[in-house]
Jmol script that loads the backbone (N, CA, C; Angstrom):
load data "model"
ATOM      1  N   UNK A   1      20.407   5.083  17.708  1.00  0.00           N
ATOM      2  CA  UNK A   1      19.724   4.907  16.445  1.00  0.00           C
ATOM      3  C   UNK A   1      19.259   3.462  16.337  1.00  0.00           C
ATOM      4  N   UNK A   2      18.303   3.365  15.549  1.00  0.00           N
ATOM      5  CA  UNK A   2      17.804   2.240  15.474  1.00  0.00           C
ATOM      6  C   UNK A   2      18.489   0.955  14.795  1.00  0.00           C
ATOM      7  N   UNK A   3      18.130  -0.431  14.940  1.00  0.00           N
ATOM      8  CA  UNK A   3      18.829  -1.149  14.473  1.00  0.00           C
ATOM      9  C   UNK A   3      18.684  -1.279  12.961  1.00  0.00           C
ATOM     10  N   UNK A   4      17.742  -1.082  12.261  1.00  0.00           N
ATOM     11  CA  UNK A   4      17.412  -1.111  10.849  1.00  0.00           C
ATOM     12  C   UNK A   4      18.566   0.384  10.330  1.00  0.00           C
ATOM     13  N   UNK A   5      18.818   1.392  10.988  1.00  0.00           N
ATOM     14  CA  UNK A   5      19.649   2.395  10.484  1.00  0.00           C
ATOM     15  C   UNK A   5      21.114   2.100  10.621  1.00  0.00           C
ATOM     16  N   UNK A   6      21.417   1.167  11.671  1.00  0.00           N
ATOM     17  CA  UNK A   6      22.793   0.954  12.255  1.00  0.00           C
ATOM     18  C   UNK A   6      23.643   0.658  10.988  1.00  0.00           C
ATOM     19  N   UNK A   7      23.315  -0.488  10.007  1.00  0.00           N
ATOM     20  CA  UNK A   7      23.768  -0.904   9.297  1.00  0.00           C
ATOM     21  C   UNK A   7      24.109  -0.104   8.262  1.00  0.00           C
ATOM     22  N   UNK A   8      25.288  -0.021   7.575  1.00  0.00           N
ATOM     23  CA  UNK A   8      25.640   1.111   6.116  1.00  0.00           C
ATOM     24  C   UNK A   8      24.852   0.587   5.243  1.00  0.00           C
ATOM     25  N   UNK A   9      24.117   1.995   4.862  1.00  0.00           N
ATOM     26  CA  UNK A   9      22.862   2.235   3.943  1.00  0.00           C
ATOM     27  C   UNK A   9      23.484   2.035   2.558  1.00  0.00           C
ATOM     28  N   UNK A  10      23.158   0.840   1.929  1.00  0.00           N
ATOM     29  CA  UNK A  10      23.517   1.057   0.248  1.00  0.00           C
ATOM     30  C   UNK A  10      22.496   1.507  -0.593  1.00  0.00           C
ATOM     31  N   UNK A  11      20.864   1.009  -0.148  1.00  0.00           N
ATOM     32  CA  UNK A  11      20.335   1.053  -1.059  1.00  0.00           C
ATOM     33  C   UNK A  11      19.035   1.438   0.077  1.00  0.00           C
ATOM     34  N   UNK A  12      18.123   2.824  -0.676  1.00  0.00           N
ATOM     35  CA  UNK A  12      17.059   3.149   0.399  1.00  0.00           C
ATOM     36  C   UNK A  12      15.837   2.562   0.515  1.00  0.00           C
ATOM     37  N   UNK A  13      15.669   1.276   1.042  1.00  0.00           N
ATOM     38  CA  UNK A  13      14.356   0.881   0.624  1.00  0.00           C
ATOM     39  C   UNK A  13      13.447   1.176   1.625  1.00  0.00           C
ATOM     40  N   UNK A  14      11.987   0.960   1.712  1.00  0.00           N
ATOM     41  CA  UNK A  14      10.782   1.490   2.384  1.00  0.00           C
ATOM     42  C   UNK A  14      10.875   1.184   3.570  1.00  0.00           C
ATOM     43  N   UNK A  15      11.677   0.081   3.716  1.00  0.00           N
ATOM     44  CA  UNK A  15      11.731   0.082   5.397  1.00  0.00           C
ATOM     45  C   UNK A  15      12.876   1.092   6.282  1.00  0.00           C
ATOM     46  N   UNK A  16      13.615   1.253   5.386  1.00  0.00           N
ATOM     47  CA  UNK A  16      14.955   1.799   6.060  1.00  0.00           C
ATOM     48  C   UNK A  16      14.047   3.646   5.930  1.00  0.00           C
ATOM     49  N   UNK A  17      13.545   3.623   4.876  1.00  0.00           N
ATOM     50  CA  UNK A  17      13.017   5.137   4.788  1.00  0.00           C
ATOM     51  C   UNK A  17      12.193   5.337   5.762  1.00  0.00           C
ATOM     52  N   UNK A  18      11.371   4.364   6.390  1.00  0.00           N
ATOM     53  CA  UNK A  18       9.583   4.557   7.062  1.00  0.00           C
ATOM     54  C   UNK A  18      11.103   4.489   8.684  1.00  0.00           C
ATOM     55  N   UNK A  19      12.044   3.993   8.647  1.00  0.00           N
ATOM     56  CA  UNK A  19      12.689   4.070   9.800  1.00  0.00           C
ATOM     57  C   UNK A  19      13.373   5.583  10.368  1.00  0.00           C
ATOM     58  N   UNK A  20      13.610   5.860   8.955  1.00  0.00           N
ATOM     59  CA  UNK A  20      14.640   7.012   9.865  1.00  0.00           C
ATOM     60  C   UNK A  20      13.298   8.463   9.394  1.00  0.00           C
ATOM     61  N   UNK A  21      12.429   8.351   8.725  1.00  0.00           N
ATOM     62  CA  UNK A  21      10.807   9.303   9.228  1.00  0.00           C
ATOM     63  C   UNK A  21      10.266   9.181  10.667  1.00  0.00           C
ATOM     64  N   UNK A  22      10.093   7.563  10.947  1.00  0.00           N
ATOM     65  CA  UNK A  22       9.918   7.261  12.266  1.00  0.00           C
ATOM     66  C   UNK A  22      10.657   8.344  13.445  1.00  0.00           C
ATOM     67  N   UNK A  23      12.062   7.980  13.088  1.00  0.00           N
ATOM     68  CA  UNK A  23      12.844   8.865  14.052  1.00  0.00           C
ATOM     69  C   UNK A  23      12.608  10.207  13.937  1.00  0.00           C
ATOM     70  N   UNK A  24      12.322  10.729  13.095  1.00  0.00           N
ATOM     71  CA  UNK A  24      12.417  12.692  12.462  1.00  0.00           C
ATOM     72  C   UNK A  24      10.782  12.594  13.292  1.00  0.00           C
ATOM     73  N   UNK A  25       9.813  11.760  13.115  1.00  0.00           N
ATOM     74  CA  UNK A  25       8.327  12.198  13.845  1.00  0.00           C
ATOM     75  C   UNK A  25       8.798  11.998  15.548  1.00  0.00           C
ATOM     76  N   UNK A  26       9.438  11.376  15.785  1.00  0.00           N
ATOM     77  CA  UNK A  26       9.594  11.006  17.202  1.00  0.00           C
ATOM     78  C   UNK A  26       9.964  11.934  17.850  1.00  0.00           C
ATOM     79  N   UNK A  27      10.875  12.917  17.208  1.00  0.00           N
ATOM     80  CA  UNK A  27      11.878  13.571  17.325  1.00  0.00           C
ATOM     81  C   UNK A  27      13.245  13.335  17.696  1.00  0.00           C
ATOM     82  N   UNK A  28      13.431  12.098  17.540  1.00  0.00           N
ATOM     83  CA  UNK A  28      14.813  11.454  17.784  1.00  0.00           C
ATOM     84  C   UNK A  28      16.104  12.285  17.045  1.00  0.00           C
ATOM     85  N   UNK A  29      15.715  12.795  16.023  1.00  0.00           N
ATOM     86  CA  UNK A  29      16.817  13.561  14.659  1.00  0.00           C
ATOM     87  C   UNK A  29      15.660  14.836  13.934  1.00  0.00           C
ATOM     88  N   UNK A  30      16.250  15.243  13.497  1.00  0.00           N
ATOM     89  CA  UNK A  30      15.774  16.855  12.606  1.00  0.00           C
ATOM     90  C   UNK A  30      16.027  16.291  11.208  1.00  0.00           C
ATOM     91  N   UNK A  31      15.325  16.891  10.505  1.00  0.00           N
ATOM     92  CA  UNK A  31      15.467  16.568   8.684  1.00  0.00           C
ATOM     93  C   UNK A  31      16.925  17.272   8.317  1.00  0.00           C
ATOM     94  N   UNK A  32      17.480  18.231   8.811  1.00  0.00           N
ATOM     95  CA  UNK A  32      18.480  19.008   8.719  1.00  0.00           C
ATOM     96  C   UNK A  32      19.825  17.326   8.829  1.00  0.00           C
ATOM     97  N   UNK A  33      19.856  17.051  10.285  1.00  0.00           N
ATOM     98  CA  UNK A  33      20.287  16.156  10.898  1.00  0.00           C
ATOM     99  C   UNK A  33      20.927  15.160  10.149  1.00  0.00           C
ATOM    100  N   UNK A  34      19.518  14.009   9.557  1.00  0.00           N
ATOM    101  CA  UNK A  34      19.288  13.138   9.323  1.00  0.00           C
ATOM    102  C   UNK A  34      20.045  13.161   7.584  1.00  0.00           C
ATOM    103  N   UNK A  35      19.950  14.373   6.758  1.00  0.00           N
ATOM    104  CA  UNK A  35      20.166  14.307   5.682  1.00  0.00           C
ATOM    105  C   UNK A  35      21.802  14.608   5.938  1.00  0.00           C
ATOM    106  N   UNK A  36      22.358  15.107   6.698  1.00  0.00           N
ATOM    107  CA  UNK A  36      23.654  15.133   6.962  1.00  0.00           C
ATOM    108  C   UNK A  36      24.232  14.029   6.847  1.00  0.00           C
ATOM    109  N   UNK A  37      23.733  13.342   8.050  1.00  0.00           N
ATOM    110  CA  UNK A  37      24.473  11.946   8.878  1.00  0.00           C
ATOM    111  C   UNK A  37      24.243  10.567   7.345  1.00  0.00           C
ATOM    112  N   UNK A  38      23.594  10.996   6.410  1.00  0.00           N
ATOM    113  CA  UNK A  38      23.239   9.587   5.358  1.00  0.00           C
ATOM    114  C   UNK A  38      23.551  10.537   4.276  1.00  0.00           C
ATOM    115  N   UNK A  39      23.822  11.423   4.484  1.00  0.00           N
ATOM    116  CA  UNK A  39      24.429  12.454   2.398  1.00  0.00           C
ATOM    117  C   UNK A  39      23.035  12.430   1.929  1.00  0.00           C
ATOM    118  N   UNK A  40      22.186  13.032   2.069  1.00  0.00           N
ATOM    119  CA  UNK A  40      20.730  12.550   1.388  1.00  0.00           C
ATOM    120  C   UNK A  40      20.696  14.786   1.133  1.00  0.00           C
ATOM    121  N   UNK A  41      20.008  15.216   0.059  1.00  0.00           N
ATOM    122  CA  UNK A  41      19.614  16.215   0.108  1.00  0.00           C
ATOM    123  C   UNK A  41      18.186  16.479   1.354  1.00  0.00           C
ATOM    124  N   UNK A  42      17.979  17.727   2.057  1.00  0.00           N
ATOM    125  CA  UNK A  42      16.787  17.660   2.637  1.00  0.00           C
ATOM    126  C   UNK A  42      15.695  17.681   2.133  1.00  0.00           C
ATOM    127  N   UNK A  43      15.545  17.768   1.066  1.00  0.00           N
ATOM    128  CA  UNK A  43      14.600  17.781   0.460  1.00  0.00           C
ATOM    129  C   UNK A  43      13.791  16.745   0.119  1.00  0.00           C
ATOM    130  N   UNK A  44      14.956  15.799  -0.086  1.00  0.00           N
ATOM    131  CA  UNK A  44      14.682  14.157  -0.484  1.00  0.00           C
ATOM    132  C   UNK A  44      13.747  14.085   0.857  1.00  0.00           C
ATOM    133  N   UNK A  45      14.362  14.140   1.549  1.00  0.00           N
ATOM    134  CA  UNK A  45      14.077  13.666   3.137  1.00  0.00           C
ATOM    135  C   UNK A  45      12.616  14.152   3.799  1.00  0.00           C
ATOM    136  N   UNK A  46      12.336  15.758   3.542  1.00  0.00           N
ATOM    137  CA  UNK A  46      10.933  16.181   3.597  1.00  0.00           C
ATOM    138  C   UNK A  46       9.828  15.817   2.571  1.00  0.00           C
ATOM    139  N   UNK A  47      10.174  15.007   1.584  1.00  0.00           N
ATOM    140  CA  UNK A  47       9.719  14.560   0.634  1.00  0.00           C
ATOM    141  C   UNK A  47       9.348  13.044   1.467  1.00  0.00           C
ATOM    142  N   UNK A  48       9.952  12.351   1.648  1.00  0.00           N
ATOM    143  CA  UNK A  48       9.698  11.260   2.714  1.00  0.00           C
ATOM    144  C   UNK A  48       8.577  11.541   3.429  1.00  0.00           C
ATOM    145  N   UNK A  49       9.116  12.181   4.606  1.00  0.00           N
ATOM    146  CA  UNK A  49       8.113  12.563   5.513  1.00  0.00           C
ATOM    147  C   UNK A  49       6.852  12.973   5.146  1.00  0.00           C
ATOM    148  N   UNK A  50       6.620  14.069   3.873  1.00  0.00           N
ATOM    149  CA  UNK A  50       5.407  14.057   3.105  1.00  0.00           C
ATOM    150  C   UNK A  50       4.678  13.275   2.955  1.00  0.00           C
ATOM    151  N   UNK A  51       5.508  12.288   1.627  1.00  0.00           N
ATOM    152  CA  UNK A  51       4.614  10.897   1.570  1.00  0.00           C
ATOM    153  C   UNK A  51       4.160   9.828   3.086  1.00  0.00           C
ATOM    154  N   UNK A  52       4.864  10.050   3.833  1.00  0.00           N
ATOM    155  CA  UNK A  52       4.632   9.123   5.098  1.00  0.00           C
ATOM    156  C   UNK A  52       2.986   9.697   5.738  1.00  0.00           C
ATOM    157  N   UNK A  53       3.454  11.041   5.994  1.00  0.00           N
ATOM    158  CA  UNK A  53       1.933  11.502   6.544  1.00  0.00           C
ATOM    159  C   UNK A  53       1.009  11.618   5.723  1.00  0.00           C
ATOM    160  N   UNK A  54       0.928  11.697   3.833  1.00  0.00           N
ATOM    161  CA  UNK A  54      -0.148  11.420   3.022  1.00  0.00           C
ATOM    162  C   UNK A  54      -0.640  10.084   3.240  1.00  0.00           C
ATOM    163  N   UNK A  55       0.754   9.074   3.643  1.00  0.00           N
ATOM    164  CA  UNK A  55       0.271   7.767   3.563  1.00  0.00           C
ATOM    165  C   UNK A  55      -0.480   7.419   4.963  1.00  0.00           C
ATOM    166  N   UNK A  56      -0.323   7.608   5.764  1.00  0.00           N
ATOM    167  CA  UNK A  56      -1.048   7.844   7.626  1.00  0.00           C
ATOM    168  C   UNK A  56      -2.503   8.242   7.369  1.00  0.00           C
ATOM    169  N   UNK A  57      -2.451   9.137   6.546  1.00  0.00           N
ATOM    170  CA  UNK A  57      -3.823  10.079   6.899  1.00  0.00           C
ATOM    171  C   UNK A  57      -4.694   9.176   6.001  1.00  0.00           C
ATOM    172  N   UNK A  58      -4.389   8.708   4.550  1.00  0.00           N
ATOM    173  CA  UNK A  58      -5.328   7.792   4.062  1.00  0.00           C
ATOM    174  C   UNK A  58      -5.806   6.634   4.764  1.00  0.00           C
ATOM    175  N   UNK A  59      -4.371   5.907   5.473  1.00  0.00           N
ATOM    176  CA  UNK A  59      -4.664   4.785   6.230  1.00  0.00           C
ATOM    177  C   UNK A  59      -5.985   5.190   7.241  1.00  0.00           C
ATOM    178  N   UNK A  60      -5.747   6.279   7.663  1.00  0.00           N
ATOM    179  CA  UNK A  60      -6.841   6.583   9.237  1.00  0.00           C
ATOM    180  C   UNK A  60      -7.922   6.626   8.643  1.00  0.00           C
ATOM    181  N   UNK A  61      -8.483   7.378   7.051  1.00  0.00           N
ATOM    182  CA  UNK A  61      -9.747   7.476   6.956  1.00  0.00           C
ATOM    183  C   UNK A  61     -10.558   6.381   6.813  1.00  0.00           C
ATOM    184  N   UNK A  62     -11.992   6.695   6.992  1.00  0.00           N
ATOM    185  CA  UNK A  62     -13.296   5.568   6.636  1.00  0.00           C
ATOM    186  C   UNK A  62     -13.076   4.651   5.443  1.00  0.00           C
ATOM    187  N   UNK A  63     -13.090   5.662   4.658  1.00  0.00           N
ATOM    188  CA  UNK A  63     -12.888   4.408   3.194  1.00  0.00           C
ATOM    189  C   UNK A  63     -11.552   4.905   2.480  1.00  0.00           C
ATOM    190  N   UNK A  64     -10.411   4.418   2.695  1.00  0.00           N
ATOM    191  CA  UNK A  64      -8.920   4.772   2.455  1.00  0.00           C
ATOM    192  C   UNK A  64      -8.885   4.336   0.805  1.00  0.00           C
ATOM    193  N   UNK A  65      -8.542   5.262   0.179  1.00  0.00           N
ATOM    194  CA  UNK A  65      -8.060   5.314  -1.299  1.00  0.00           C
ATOM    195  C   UNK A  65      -6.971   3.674  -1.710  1.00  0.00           C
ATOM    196  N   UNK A  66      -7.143   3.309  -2.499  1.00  0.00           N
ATOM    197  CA  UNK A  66      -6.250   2.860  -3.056  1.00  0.00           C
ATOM    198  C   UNK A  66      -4.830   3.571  -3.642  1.00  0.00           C
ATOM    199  N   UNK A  67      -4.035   3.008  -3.673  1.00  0.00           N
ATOM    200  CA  UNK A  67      -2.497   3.683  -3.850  1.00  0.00           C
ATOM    201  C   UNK A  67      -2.504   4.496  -5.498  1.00  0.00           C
ATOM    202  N   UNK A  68      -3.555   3.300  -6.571  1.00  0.00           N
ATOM    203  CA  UNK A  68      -3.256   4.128  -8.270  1.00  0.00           C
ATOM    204  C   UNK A  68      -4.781   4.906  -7.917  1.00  0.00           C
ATOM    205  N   UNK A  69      -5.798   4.526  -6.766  1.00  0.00           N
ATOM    206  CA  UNK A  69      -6.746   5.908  -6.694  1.00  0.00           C
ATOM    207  C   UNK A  69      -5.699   7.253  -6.814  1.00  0.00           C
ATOM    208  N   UNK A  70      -4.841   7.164  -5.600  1.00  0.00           N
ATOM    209  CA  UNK A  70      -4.226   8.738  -4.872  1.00  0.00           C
ATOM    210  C   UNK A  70      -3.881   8.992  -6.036  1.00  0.00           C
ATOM    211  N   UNK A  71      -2.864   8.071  -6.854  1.00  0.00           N
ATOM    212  CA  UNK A  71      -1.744   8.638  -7.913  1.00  0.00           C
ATOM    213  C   UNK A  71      -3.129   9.044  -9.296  1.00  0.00           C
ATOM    214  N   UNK A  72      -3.602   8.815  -9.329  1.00  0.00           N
ATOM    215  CA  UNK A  72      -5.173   8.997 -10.512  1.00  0.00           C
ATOM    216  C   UNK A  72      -5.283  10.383 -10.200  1.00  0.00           C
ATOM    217  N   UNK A  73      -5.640  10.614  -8.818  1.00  0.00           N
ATOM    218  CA  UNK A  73      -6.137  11.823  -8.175  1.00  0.00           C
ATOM    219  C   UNK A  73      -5.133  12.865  -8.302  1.00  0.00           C
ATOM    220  N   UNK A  74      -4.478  12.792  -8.032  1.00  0.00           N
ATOM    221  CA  UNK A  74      -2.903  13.723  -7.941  1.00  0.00           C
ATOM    222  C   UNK A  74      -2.803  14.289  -9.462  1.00  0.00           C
ATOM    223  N   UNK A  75      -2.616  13.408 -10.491  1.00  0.00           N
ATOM    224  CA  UNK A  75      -2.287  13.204 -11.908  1.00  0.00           C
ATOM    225  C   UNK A  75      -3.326  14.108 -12.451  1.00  0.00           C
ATOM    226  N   UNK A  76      -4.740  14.014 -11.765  1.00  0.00           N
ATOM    227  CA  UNK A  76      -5.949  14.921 -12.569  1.00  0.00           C
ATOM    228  C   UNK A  76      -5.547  16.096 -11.957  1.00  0.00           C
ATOM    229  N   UNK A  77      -5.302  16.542 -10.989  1.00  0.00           N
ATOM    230  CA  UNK A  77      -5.022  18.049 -10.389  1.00  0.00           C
ATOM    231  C   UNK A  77      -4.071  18.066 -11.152  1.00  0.00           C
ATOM    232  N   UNK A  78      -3.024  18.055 -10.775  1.00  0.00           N
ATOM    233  CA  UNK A  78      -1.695  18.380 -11.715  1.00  0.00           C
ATOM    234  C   UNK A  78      -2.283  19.023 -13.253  1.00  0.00           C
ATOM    235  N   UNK A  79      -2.224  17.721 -14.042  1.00  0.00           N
ATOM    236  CA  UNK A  79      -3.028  18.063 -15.497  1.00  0.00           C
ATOM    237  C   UNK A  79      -4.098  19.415 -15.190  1.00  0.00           C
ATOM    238  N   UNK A  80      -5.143  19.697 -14.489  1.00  0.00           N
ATOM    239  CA  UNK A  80      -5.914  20.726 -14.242  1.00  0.00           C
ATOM    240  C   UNK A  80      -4.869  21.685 -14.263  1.00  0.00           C
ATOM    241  N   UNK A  81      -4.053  21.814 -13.245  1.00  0.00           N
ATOM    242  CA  UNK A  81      -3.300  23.217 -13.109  1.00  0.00           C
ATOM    243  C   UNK A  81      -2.266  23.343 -14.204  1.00  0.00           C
ATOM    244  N   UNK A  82      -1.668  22.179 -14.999  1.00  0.00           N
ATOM    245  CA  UNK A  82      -1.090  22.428 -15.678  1.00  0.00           C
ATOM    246  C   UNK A  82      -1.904  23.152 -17.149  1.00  0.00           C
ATOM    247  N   UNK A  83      -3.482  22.883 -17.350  1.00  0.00           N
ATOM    248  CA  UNK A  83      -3.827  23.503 -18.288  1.00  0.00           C
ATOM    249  C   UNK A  83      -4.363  24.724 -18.269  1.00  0.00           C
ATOM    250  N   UNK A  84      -4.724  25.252 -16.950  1.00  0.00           N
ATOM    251  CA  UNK A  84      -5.056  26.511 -16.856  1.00  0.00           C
ATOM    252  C   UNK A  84      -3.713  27.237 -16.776  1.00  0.00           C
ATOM    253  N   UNK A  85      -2.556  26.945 -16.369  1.00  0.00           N
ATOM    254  CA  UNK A  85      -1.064  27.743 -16.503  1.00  0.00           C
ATOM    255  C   UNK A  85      -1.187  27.999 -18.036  1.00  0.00           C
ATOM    256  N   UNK A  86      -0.950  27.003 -19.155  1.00  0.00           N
ATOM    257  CA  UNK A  86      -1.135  27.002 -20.363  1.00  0.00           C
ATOM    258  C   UNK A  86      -1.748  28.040 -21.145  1.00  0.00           C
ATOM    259  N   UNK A  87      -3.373  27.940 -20.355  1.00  0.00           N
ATOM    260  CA  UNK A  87      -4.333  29.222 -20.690  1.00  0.00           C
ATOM    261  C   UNK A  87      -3.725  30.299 -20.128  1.00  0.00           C
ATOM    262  N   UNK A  88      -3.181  30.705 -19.305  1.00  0.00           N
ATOM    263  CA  UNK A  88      -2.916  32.051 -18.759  1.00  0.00           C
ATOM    264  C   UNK A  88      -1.627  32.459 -19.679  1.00  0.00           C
ATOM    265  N   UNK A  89      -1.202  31.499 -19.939  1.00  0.00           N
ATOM    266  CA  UNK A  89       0.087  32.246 -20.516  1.00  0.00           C
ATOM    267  C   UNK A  89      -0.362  32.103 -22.306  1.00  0.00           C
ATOM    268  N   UNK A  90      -0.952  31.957 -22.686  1.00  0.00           N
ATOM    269  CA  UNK A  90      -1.507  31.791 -24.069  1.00  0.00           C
ATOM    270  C   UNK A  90      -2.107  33.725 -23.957  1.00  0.00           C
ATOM    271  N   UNK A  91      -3.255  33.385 -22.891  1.00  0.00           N
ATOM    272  CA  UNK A  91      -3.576  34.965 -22.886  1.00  0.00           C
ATOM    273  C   UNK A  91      -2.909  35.930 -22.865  1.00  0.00           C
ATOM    274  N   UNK A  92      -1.700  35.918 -22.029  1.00  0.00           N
ATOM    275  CA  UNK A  92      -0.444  36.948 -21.712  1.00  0.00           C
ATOM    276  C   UNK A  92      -0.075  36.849 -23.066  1.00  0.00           C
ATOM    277  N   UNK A  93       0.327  35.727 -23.753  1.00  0.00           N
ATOM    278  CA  UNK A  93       1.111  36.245 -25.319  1.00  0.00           C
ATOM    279  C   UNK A  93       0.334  36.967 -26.113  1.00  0.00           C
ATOM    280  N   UNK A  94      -1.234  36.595 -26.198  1.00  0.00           N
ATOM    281  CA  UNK A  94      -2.067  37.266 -27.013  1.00  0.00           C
ATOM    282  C   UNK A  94      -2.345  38.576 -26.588  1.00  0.00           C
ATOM    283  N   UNK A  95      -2.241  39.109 -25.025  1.00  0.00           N
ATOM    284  CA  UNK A  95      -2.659  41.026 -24.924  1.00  0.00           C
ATOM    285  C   UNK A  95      -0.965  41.126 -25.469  1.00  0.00           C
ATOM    286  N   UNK A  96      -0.035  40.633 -25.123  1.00  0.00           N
ATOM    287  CA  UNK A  96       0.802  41.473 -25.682  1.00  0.00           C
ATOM    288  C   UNK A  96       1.177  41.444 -27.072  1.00  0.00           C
ATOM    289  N   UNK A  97       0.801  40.935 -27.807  1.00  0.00           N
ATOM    290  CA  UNK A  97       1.089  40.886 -29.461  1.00  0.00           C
ATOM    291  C   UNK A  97      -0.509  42.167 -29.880  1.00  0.00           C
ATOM    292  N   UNK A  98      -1.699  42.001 -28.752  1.00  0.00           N
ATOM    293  CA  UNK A  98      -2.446  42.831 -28.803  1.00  0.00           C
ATOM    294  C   UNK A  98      -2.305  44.554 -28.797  1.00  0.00           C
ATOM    295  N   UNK A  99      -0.927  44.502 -27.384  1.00  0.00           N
ATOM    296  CA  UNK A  99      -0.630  45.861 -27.152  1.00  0.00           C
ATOM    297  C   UNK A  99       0.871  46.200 -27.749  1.00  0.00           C
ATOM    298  N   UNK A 100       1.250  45.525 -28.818  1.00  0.00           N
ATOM    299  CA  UNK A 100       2.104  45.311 -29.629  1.00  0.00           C
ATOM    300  C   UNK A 100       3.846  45.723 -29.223  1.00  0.00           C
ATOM    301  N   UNK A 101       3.426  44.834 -27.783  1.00  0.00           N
ATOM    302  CA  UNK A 101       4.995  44.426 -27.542  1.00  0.00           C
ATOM    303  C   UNK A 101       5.169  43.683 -27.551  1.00  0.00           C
ATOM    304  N   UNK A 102       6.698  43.708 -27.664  1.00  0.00           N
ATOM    305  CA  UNK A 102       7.812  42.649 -27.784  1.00  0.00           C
ATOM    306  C   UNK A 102       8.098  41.481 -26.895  1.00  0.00           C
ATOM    307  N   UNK A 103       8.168  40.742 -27.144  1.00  0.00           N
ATOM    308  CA  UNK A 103       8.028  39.462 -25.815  1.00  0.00           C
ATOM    309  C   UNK A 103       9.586  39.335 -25.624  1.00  0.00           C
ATOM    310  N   UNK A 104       9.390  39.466 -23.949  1.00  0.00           N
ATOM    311  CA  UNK A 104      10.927  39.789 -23.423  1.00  0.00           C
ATOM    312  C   UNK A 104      11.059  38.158 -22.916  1.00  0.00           C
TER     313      UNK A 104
END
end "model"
wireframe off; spacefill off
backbone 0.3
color backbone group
């Protein structure tokens, strides 16, 4: 393992995180693995790796986003899907008060 991991982890900062992703892309360790050996949920951990390759793929493009661009961008989808969920379930209450059942 690497020397940035060797040391007991108190606190996870971006380097120690971009280190042990490093290792999970290399294939040095498995996300399974890795969340074992540091108590981390896997989830946390594929969550990492997520952001690492969102953050790669902006770096590679022509004209790479700014960091509050992505989070701007993200924030308007979200809000989008969160208001059409809203609408769909507004409609669902209204056919059924329409077809005059009971909301389970």
């Amino acid at each position: 393992m690497s020397a940035v991991m060797e040391e007991e982890i108190k606190r996870w900062t971006a380097r120690r995180k971009a280190a042990l992703v490093m290792e999970i892309i290399q294939g040095r360790t498995t996300v399974a693995e890795a969340s074992r050996q540091h108590d981390l949920t896997p989830a946390e951990v594929e969550d990492w790796v997520d952001q690492a390759k969102a953050g790669m793929e902006n770096a590679l493009k022509a004209k790479p986003e700014d960091i509050r661009e992505q989070y701007e961008r993200q924030l308007k989808d979200l809000q989008e899907a969160y208001g059409e969920a809203m609408l769909e379930l507004r409609a669902r209450k209204k056919l059924q008060s329409l077809l005059g059942k009971d909301e389970t």
